[in-house]
C-alpha positions, -999 to +999 in steps of 0.1 A: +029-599-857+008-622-831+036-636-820+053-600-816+020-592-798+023-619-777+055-610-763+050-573-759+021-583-737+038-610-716+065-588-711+042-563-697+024-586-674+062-596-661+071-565-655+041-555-638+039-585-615+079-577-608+075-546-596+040-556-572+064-584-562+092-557-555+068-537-536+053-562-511+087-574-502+099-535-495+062-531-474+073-563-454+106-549-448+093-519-434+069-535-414+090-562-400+115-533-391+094-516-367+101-518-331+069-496-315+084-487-281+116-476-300+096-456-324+076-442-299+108-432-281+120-416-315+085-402-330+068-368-320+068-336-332+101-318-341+096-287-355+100-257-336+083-252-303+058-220-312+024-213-318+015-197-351-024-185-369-034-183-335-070-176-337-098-170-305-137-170-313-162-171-288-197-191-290-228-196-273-212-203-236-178-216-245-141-203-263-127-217-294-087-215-297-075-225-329-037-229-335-004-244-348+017-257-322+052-270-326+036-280-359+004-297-347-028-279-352-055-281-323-086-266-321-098-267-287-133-258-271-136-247-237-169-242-217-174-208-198-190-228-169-170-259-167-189-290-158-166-314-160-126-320-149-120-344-179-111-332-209-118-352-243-089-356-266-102-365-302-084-385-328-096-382-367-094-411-389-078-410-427-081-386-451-097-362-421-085-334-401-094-319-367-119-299-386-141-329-385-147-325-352-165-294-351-199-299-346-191-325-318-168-303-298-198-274-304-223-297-284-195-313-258-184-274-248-227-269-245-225-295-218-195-281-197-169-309-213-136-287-226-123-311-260-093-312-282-091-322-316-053-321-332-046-329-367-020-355-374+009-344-392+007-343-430-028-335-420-055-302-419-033-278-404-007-296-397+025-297-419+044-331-431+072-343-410+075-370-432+063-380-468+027-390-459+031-425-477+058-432-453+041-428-422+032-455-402+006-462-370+038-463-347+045-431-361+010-418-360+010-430-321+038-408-309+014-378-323-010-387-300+008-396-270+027-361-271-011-346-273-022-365-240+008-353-220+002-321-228-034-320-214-029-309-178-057-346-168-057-381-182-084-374-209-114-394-222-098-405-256-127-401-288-108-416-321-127-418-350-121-453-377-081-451-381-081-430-346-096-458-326-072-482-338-044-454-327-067-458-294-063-499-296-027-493-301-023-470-274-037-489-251-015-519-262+021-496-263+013-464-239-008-471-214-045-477-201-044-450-170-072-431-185-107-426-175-126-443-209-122-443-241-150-442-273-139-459-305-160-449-336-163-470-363-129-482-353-111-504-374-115-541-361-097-557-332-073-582-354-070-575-387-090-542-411-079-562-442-094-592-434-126-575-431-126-549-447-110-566-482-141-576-495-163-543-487-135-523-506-137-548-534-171-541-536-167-501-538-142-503-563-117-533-573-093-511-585-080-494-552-059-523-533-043-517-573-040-483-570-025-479-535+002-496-546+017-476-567+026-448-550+015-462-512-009-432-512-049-445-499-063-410-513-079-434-542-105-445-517-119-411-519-110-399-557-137-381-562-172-366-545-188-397-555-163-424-540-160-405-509-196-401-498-201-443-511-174-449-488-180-429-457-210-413-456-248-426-447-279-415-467-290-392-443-257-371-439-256-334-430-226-328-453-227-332-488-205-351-513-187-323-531-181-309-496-166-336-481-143-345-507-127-305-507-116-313-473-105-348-472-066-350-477-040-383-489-032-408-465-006-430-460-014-470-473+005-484-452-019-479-422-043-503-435-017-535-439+004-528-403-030-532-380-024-567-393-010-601-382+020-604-377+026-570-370-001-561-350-021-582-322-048-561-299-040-565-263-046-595-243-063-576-215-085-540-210-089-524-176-105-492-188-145-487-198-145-489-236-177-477-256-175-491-289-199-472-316-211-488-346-224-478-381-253-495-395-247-486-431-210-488-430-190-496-462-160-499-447-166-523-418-185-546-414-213-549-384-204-584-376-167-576-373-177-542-352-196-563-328-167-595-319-142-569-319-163-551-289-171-582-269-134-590-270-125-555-255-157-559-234-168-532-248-204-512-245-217-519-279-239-495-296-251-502-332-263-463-347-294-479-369-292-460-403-260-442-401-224-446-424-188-447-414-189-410-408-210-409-373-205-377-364-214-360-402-247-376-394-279-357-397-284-371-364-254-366-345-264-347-319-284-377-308-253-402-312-232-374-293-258-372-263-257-413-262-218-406-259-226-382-231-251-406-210-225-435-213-198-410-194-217-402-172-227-430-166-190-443-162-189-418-131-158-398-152-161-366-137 
C-alpha cells in the first residue's frame, strides 16, 4: 500500500509539473509571437459603430454623458465654463472600470478640465472582444489609441497601475506628441514581476499558482478581504465589500508581457511625466516607483499614507489638486 501511495502521488506531482511546464511554453509562444505595431495595426474596436444606454446628467457646473460606443463605454465630464483646451483621457488599471474614475473627473470638470474615462473591453461597460485571458497589453494599446484619436486635442493621458504601463507602452509604440502625461502607481519601468514577485508572495503565495490555471488574475482580488489588502490604504473612502462588487477578471497575461524580453521602456522621453507614488502600496514597491521615475525623468511624488488605489483615497481630492498644480504648472493649457 506505501508503495501504491507512493506512486499515486508521484504521478500527481508529474502530471502537475507537465501541465505548468505545458503552460509556460504556450505563454512564451504567445508572447514571442507578438509584433506590437502589427497588432496595433490589427487591434481596436470592431463591433458596430453606434452608441447605446446613452445617459446625460447634469452636476454642479458641468454635464456627464455616459455611453456605449462601438462597444467601448465612456463616461465623460464636461465643464459648463470651460477652463481649459486639454482634455484628460483616463486609463483604469486591472480588475477596474471607468467607474473608478468618478470622483476624479467630479473635481477635474469643477476646475474647467473636460475628462474621459473608457472601459477596456471585457471591462465595466464594455463587452468582450475577446476571451479576457487572452488579451494582451498590445491588444489593450490599440483600445487606447482609438480613444485618443477620437478626442478632437492631443489629451493629457491619466492611467492608473496597469493604465500607466499602457501609458509607457504608448509612448514607446504610438507616439509622445502629447501635452503630459500622469502615471499612478504605474507598474515599474522594466519589469512588474521582478518587483512585484515578492510583495504578491507576501499577500498570498498561492496566486502566481492560481493564475495559471485558467490565465485569469481575478485571484488577486478573491474576495473583500484580498482586494482591499491589495489595493486599498487604511484610510480609504470605499470600503472592502464595495470594492470587490465592482472589480471584474483580468487577463494574466498582462503581468508577464511588461517583462524582459518582451518588453523594454523607451530609451528616450520628450514629454513632462508626473509620476505618483503610494506610500502603503502592496503591489509596488516605493523603491522601484522612484528609479523607474528618475529614468523617465519624471516629477516624483510619494502620497505619504496612501495604497495602490490613489484616487479611492480619503484624501483624494488633495492628491487630485497636486495633479492640477503640476499641469499647470507644465503651462498645458
Amino acid at each position: 500500500m506505501r508503495r501504491r501511495g507512493k506512486s499515486l502521488l508521484g504521478m500527481a506531482v508529474g502530471l502537475g509539473a507537465g501541465y505548468f511546464a505545458a503552460q509556460l511554453a504556450w505563454l512564451i509562444a504567445v508572447l514571442v509571437g507578438i509584433d506590437v505595431q502589427e497588432s496595433l495595426r490589427r487591434h481596436g474596436s470592431r463591433l458596430p459603430e453606434r452608441t447605446v444606454g446613452l445617459r446625460e446628467e447634469e452636476g454642479e457646473g458641468y454635464g456627464v454623458r455616459r455611453a456605449v460606443e462601438s462597444g467601448i463605454e465612456r463616461v465623460s465630464y464636461t465643464p459648463l465654463e470651460p477652463e481649459h483646451e486639454t482634455p484628460l483621457l483616463m486609463i483604469h488599471g486591472m480588475w477596474h472600470a471607468a467607474w473608478c474614475w468618478a470622483p476624479w473627473q467630479e473635481l477635474f470638470a469643477r476646475w474647467g478640465w473636460s475628462s474621459h474615462a473608457f472601459s477596456l473591453p471585457g471591462h465595466g461597460g464594455s463587452p468582450g472582444q475577446r476571451p479576457l485571458a487572452r488579451c494582451t497589453l498590445d491588444y489593450y494599446l490599440g483600445f487606447v489609441k482609438e480613444q485618443v484619436q477620437r478626442l478632437p486635442r492631443r489629451p493629457v493621458l491619466m492611467g492608473h497601475s496597469m493604465g500607466g504601463a499602457l501609458i509607457e507602452w504608448y509612448l514607446k509604440y504610438v507616439g509622445q506628441d502629447l501635452p503630459a502625461a500622469v502615471l499612478l502607481a504605474p507598474w515599474p519601468s522594466h519589469s512588474i514581476l521582478l518587483d512585484g514577485v515578492p510583495n504578491v508572495l507576501r499577500l498570498d503565495a498561492s496566486i502566481l499558482l492560481r493564475m495559471m490555471i485558467d490565465w485569469d488574475a481575478r485571484s488577486f482580488v478573491r474576495s473583500p478581504q484580498s482586494a482591499a489588502r491589495a489595493l486599498l490604504g487604511p484610510r480609504a473612502a470605499i470600503s472592502p465589500q464595495d470594492l470587490y462588487r465592482r472589480l471584474g477578471s483580468e487577463s494574466a497575461l498582462v503581468l508577464f508581457q511588461h517583462n524582459p524580453p518582451f518588453w523594454t521602456p523607451p530609451r528616450q522621453v520628450s514629454i513632462p511625466i508626473l509620476w505618483m507614488a503610494a506610500q502603503r502600496d502592496r503591489l509596488i514597491s516605493e523603491a522601484a516607483q522612484r528609479r523607474s521615475a528618475a529614468y523617465y525623468g519624471a516629477d516624483y511624488a510619494l502620497v505619504p499614507g496612501a495604497g495602490h488605489n490613489l484616487m479611492m483615497e480619503t484624501r483624494h481630492a488633495e492628491i487630485a489638486e497636486r495633479i492640477q498644480r503640476w499641469l499647470l504648472q507644465q503651462g498645458v493649457p
